[in-house]
VOBA-758504 format. One line per 4 residues: number of its first residue (from 1); their letters; for each residue x negated, y, z negated of N, C-alpha, C, O. Coordinates in nm, 4 decimals, decimal comma. Atoms other than C-alpha are relative to their C-alpha. Layout:
BEGIN
NUM> A> X Y Z X Y Z X Y Z X Y Z | ...
REM end
This chain:
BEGIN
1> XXXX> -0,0003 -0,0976 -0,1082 0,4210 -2,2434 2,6240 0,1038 0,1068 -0,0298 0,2020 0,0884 -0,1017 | -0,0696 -0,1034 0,0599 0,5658 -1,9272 2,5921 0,0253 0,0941 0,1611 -0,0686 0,1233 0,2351 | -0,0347 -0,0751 -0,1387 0,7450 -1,7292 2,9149 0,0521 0,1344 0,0156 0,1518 0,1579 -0,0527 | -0,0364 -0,1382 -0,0426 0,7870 -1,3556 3,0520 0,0870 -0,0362 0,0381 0,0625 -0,1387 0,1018
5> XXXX> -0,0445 0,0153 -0,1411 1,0985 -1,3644 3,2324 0,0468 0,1595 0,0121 0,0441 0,2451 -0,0763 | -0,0015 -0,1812 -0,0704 1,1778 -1,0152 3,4124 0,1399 -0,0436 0,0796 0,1439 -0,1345 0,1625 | -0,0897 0,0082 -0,0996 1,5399 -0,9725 3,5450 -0,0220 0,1242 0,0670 -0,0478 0,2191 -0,0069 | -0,0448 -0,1421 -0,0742 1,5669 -0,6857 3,8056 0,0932 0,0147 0,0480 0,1320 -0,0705 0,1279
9> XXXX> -0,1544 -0,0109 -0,0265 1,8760 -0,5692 3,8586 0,0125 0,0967 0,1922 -0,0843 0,1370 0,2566 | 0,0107 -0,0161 -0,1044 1,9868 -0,4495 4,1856 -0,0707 0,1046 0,0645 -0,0659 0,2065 -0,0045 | 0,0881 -0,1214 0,0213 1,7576 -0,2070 4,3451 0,0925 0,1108 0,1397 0,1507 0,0474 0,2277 | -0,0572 -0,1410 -0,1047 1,9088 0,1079 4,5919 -0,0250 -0,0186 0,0918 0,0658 -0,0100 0,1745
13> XXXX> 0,0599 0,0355 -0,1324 1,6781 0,0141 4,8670 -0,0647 -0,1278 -0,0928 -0,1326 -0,1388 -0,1949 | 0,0861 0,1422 0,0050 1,6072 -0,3670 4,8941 -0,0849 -0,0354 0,0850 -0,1613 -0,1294 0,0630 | 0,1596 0,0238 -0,0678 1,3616 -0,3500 5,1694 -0,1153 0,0549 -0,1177 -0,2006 -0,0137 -0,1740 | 0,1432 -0,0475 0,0601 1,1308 -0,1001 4,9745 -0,0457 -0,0530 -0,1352 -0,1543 -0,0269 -0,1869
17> XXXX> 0,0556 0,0259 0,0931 1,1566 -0,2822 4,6779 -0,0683 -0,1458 0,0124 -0,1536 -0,1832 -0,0681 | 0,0939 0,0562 -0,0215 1,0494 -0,5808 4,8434 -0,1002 0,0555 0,0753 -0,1437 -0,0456 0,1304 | 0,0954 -0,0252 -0,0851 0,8048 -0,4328 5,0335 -0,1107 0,0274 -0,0958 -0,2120 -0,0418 -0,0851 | 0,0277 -0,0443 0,1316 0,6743 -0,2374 4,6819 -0,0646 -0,1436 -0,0894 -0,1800 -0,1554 -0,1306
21> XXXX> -0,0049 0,1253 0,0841 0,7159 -0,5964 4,4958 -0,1402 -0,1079 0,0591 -0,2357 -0,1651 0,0065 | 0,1100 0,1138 -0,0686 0,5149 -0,8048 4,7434 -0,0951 0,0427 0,0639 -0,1623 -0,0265 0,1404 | 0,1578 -0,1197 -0,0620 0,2533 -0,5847 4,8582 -0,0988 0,0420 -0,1161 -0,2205 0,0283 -0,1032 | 0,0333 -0,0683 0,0698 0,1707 -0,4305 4,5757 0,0026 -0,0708 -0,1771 -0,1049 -0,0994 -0,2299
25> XXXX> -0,0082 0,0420 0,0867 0,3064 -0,5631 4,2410 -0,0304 -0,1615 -0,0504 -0,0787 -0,1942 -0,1588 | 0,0750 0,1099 0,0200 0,2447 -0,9269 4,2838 -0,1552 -0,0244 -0,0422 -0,2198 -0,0953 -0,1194 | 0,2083 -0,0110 -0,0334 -0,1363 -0,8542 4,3573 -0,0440 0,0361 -0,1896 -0,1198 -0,0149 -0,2721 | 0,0515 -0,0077 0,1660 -0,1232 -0,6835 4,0033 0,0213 -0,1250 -0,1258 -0,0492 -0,1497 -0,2235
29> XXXX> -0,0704 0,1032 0,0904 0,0544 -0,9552 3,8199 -0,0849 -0,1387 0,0283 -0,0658 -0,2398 -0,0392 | 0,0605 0,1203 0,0042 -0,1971 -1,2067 3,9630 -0,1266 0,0533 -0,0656 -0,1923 -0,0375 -0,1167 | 0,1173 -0,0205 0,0643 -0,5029 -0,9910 3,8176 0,0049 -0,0176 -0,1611 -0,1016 -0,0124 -0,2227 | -0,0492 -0,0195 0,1745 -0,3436 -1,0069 3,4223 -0,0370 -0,1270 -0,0098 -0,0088 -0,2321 0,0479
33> XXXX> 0,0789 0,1810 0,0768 -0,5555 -1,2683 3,2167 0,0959 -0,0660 -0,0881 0,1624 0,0001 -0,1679 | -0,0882 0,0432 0,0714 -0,3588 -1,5242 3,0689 0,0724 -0,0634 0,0861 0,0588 -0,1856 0,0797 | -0,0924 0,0466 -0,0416 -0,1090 -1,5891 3,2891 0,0177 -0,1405 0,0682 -0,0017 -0,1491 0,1895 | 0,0129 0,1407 -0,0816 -0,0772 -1,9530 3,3838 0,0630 -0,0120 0,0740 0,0037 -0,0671 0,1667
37> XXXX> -0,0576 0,0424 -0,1256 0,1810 -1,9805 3,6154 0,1428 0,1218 0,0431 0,2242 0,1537 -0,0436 | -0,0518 -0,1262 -0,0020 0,3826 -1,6843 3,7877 0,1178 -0,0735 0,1305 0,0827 -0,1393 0,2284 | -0,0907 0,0239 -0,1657 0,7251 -1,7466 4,0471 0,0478 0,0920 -0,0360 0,0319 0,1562 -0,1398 | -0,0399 -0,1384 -0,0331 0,9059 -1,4959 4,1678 0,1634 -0,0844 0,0393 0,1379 -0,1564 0,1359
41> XXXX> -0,1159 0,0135 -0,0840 1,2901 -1,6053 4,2647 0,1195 0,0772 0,0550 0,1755 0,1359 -0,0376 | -0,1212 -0,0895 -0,0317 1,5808 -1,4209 4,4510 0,1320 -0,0174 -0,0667 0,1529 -0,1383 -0,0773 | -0,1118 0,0497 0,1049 1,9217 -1,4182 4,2304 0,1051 -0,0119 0,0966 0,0868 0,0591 0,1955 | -0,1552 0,0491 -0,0342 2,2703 -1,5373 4,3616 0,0663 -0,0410 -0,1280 0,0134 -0,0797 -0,2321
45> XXXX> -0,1030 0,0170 0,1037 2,5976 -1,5748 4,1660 0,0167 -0,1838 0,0588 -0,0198 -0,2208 0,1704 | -0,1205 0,1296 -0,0493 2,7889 -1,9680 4,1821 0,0457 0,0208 0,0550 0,0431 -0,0364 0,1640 | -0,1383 -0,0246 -0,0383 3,0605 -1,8158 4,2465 0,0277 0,0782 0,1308 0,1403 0,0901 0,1791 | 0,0422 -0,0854 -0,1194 2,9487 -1,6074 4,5421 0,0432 0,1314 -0,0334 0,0625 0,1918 0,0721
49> XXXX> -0,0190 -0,1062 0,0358 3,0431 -1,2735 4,3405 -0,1715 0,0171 0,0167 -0,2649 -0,0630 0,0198 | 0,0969 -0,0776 0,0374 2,7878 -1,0186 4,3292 -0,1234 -0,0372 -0,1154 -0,0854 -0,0576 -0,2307 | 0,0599 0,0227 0,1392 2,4851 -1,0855 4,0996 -0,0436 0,1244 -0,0838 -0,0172 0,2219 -0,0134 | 0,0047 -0,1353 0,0453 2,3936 -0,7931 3,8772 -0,1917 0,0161 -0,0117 -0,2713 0,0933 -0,0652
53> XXXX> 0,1608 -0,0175 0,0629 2,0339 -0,9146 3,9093 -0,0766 -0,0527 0,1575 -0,0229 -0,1470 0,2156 | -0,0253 -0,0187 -0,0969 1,8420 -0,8748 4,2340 -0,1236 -0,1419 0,0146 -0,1035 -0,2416 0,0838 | 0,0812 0,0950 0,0293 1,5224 -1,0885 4,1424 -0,0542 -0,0241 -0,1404 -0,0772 0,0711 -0,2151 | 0,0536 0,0655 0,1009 1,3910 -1,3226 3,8594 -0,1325 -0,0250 0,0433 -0,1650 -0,0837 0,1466
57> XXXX> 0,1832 0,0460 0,0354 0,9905 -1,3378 3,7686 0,0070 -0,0452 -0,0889 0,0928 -0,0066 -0,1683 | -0,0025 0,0498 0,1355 0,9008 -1,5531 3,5073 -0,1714 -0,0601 -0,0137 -0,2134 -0,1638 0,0377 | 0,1988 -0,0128 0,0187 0,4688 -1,5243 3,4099 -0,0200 -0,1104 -0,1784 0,0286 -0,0809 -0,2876 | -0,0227 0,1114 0,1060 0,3948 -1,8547 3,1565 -0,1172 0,0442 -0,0244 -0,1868 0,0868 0,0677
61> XXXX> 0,0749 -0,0116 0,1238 0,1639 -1,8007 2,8939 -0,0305 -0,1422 -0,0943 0,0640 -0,2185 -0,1145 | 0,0172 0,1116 0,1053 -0,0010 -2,0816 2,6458 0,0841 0,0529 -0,0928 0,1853 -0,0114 -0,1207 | -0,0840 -0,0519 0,1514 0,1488 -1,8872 2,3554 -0,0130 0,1858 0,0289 -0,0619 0,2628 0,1117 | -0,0378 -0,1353 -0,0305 0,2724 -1,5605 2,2542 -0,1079 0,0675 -0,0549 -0,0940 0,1878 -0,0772
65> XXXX> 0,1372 -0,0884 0,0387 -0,0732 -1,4570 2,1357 -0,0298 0,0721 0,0884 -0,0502 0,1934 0,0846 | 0,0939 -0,0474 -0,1481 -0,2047 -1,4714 2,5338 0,1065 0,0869 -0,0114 0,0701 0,1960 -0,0555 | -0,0499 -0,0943 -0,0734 0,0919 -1,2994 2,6235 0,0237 0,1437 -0,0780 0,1111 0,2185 -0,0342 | -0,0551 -0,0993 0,0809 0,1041 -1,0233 2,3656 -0,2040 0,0799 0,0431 -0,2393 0,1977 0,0384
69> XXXX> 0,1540 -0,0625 -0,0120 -0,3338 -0,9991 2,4552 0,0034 0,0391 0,1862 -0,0792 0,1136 0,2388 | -0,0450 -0,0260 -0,0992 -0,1905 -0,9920 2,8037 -0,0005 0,1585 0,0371 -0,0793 0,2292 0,1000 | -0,0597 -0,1448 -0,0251 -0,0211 -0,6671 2,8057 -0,0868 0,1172 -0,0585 -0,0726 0,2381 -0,0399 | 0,0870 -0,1066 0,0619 -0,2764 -0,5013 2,6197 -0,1000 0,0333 0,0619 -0,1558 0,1422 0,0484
73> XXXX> 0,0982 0,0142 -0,0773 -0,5151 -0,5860 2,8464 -0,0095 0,1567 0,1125 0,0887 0,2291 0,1285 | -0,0378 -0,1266 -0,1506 -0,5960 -0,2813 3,1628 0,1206 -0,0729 0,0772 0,2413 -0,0493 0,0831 | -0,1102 0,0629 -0,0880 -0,4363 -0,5016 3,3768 0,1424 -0,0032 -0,0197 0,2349 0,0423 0,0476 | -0,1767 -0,0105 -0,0101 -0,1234 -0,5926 3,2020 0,0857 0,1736 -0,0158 0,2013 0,2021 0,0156
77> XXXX> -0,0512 -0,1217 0,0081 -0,0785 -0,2204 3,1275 0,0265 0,0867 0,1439 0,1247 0,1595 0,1587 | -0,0626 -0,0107 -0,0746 -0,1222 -0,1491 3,4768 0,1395 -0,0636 0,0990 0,2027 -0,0014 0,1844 | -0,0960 0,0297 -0,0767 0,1322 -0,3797 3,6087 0,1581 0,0480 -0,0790 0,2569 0,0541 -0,0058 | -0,0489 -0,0366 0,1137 0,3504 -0,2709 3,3032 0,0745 0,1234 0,1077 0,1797 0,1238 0,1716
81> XXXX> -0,0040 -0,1188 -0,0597 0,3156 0,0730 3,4536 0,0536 0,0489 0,0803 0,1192 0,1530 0,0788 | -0,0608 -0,0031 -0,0995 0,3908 -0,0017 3,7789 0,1474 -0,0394 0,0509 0,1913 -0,0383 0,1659 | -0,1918 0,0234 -0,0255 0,7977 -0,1023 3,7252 0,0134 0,0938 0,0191 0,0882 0,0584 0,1102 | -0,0748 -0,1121 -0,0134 0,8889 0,2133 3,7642 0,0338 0,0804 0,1227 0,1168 0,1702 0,1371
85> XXXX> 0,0594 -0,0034 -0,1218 0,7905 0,2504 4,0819 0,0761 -0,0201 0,0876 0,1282 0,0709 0,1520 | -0,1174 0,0907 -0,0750 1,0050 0,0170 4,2641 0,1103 -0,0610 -0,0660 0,1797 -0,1241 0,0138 | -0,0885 0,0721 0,0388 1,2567 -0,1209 4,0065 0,1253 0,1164 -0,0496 0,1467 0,1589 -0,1631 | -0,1032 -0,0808 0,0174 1,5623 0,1114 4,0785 0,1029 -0,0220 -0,0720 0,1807 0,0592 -0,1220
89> XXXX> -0,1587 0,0370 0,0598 1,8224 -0,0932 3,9409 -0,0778 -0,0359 -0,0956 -0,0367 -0,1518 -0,1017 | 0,0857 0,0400 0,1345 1,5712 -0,1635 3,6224 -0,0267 -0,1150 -0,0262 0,0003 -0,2069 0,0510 | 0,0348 0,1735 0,0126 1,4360 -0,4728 3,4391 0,0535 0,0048 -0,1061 0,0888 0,0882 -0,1895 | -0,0252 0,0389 0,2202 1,5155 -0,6673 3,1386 -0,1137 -0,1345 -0,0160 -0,1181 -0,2449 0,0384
93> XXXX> 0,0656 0,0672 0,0532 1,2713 -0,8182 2,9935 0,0331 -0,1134 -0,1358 0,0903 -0,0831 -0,2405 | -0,0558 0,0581 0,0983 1,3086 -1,1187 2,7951 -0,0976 -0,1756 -0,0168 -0,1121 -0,2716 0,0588 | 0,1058 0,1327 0,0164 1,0555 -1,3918 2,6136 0,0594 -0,1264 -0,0504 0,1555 -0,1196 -0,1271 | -0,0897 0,0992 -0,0021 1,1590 -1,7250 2,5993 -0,1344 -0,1393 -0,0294 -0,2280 -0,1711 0,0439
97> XXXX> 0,0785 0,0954 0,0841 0,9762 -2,0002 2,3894 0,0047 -0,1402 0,0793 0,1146 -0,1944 0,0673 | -0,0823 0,1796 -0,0823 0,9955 -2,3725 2,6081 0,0036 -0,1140 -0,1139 -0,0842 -0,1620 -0,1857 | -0,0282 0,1153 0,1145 1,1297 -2,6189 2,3897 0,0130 -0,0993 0,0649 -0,0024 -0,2058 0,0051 | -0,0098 0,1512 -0,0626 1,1893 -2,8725 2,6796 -0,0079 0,0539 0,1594 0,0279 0,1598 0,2110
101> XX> 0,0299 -0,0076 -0,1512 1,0994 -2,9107 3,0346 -0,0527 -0,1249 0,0591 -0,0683 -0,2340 0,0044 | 0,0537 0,1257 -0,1456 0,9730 -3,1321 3,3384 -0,0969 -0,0081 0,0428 -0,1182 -0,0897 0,1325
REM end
């Protein structure tokens, strides 16, 4: 298995970017072929400092084939498209291979 994860860093307005996020961008991110299993989580620090990241997505893939036929796809290009939209404080994208899990 092979995983998207998407940090977004803090956004300017956090209503509109949930509002943007869950209205709108989810809906796309569930039409992209491939994707086996999609969560969405809100970030917090330990330490109760600030986090620099506002929400974590992470879109699982069999391998990095799907997810590379993913993005090529209409779909993944529109959801691709659509960060820009709502992700004020930006993303980081970052693929992550599972070597062990539950």
């Amino acid at each position: 298995m092979v995983k998207l994860i998407v940090l977004y860093g803090q956004p300017t307005d956090s209503a509109a970017f949930d509002s943007h996020y869950f209205s709108a961008h989810a809906d796309l991110v569930a039409q992209m072929p491939g994707v086996r299993r999609f969560e969405v989580a809100k970030c917090t620090s330990m330490d109760g400092s600030a986090s620099p990241y506002y929400l974590q997505a992470e879109l699982w893939f069999d391998d990095s084939a799907a997810l590379q036929a993913c993005f090529a796809s209409p779909e993944g290009q529109r959801a691709a498209a659509d960060v820009p939209k709502f992700a004020t404080g930006g993303a980081t994208m970052l693929v992550g291979e599972v070597v062990a899990g539950q």
